[in-house]
C-alpha positions as CSV (number, residue, x, y, z in Angstrom):
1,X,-19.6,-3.6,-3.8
2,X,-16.5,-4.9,-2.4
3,X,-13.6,-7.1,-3.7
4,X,-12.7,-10.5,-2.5
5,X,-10.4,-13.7,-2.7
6,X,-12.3,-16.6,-4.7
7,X,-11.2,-19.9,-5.1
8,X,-12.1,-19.7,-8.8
9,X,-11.3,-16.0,-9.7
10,X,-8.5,-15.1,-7.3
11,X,-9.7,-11.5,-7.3
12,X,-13.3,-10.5,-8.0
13,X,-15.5,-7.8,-7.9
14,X,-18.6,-8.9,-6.0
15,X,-21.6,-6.4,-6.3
16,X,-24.6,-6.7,-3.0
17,X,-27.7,-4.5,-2.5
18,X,-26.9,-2.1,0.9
19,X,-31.0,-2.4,2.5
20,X,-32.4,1.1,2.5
21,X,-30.4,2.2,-0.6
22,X,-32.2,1.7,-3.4
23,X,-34.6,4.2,-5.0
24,X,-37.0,4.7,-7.3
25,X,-38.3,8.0,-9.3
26,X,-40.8,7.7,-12.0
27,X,-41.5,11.0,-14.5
28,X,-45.1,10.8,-14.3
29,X,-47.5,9.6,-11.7
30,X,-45.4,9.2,-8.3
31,X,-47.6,8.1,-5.9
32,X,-46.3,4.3,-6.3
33,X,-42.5,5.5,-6.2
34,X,-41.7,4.6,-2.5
35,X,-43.2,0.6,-2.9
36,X,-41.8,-0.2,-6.2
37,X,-38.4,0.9,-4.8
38,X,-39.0,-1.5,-2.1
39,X,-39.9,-4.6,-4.2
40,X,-36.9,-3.9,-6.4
41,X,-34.5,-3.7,-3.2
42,X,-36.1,-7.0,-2.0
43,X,-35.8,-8.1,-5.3
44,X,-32.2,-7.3,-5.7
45,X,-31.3,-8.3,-2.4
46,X,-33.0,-11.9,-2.5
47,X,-33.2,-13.2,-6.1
48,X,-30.6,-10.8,-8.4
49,X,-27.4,-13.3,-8.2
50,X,-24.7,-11.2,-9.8
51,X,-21.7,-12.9,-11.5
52,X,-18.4,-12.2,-9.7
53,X,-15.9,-10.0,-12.3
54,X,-12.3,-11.6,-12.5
55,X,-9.6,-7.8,-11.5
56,X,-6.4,-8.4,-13.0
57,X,-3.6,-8.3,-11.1
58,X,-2.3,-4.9,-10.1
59,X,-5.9,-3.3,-10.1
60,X,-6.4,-1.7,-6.8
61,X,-9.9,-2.0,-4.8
62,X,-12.5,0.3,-6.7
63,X,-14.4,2.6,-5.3
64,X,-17.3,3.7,-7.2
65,X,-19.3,7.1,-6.6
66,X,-22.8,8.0,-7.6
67,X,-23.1,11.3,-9.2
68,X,-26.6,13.3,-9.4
69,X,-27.0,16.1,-11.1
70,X,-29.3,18.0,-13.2
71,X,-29.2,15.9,-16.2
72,X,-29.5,12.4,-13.9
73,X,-27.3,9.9,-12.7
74,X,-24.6,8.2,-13.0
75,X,-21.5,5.7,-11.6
76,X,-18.3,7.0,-11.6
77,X,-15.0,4.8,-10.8
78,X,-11.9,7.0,-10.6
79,X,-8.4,5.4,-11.6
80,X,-5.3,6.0,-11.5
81,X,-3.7,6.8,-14.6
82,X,-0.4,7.8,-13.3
83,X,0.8,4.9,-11.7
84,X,1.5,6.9,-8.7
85,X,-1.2,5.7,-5.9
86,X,-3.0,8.9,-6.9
87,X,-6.9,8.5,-7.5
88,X,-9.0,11.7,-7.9
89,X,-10.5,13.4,-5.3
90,X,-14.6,12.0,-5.2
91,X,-15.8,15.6,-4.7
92,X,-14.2,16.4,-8.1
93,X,-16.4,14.4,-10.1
94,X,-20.2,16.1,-10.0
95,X,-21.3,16.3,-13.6
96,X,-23.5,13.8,-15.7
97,X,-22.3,14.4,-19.3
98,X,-23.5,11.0,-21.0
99,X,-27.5,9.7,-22.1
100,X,-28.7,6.9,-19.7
101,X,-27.4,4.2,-21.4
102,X,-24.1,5.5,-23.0
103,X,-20.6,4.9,-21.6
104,X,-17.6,7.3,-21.4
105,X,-14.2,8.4,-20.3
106,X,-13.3,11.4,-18.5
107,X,-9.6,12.2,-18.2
108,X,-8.7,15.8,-15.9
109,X,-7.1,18.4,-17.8
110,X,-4.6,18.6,-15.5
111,X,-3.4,15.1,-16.3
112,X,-3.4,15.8,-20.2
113,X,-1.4,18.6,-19.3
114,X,1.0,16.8,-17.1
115,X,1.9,14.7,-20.3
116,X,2.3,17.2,-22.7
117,X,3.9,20.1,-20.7
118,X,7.6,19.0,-21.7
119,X,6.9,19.4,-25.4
120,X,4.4,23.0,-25.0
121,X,7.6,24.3,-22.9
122,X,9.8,23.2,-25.4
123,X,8.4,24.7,-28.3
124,X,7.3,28.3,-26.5
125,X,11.1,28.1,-25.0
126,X,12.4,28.0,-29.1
127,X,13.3,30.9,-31.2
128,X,12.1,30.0,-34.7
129,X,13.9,32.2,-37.5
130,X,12.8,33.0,-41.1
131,X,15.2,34.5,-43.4
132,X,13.4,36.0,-46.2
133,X,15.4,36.6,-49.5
134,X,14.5,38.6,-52.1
């Protein structure tokens, strides 16, 4: 995957096949694993003509990370929700949480925090009264 200048799209997110990266793994009978991954590399590297994706302006270069765990795979595309330069670090995100066809959004605790720590500081810094009359 890489992004590039087109004539039509000005920025674009162009998606290739990398030989010798595809894989295949089937739940029951494996024995055909290893040549169907091969047909559907050569397939995806000869005939699969993915559509260029126009990136608005000010959307850096992604860089998307598998993720393999017990519960299967996924694509993960870290961002940068700060608006500082800062993208999380790859080796932080190792957990599949989503079905194989679902989409979601993780956001780090620390960044939650990050926005709401002014207003938690404020209200353990306050003394709250009660007068109680009788």
């Amino acid at each position: 995957m890489q992004v590039v200048d087109d004539p039509v799209l000005v920025r674009a997110l162009h998606v290739e096949v990398v030989d010798g990266t595809v894989s295949f793994s089937s739940d029951g009978d494996t024995s055909a694993d290893a040549q169907i991954a091969q047909q559907l590399g050569s397939f995806l590297a000869t005939r699969f003509q993915p559509i260029g994706q126009a990136l608005p302006a000010g959307v850096p270069d992604p860089r998307l990370i598998g993720v393999v765990d017990g519960a299967g795979s996924a694509v993960a595309l870290p961002l940068d929700l700060s608006g500082q330069g800062i993208v999380a670090d790859p080796g932080s995100i190792g957990q599949v949480f989503l079905g194989s066809s679902d989409f979601g959004v993780a956001v780090s605790r620390e960044y939650i925090l990050s926005l709401i720590q002014p207003a938690l500081d404020a209200l353990t810094a306050s003394q709250p009264t009660l007068n109680v009359t009788a």
